[in-house]
C-alpha positions in Angstrom: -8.4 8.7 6.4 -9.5 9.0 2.9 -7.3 8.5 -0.1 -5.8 12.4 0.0 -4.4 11.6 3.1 -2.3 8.6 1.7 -1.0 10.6 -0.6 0.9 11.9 2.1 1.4 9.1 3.7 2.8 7.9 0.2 4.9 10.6 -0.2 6.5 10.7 3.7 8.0 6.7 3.2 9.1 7.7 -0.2 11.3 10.0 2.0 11.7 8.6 5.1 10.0 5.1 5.3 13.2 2.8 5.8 12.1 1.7 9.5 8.4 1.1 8.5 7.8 -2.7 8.0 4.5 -2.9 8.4 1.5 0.4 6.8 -2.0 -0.5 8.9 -4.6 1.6 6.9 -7.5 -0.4 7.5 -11.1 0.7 8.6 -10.4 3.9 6.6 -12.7 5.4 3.8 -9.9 4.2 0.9 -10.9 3.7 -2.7 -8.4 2.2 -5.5 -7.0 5.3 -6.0 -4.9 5.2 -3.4 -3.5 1.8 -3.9 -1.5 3.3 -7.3 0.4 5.6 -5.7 1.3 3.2 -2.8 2.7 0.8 -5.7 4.2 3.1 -7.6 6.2 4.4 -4.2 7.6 0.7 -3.8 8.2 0.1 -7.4 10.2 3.3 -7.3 12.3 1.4 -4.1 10.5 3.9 -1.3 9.7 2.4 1.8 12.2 -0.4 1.0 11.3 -2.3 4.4 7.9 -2.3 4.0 6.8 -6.0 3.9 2.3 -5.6 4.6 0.2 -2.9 4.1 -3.1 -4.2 6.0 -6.7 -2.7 4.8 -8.7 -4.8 6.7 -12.4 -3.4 7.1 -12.4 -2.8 2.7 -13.2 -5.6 0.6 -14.0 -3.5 -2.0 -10.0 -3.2 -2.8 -9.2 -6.3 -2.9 -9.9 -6.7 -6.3 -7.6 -4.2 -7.6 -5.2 -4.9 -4.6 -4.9 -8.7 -5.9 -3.8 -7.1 -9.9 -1.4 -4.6 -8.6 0.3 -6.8 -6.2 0.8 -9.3 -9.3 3.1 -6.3 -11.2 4.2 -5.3 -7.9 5.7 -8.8 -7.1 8.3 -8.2 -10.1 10.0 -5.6 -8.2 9.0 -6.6 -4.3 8.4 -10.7 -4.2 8.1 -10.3 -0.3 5.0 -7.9 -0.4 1.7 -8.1 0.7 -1.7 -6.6 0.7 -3.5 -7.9 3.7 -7.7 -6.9 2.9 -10.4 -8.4 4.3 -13.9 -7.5 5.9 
């Protein structure tokens, strides 16, 4: 999955993502660019079940994971990023 395809993914729980608690992207080939849109979404109250978005397998977004999830916590308190190697 690359960060196109979560831009679908994105736009689909926007939609239709009240069940989905729990978004397991991890071991993907995902850059920042696809966390914005994935914050934005929630911001906007899409996917308002959606607790964990796991990305294990990408260290190189938790960085920028770590300073959206600090706006993001304004609007979702209960929200995490889970990243790791």
């Amino acid at each position: 999955m690359t960060d196109w395809d979560v831009e679908d993914v994105v736009e689909v729980l926007a939609e239709a993502g009240e069940g989905v608690e729990t978004l397991d992207l991890s071991g993907n080939k995902l850059t920042g660019d696809c966390l914005q849109p994935l914050c934005l979404m929630l911001v906007r109250g899409g996917a308002p079940n959606l607790r964990l978005v796991k990305m294990t397998g990408q260290p190189e977004l938790r960085t920028m994971a770590a300073e959206l999830l600090e706006g993001l916590r304004l609007a979702r308190p209960d929200f995490a990023f889970e990243i790791g190697d």
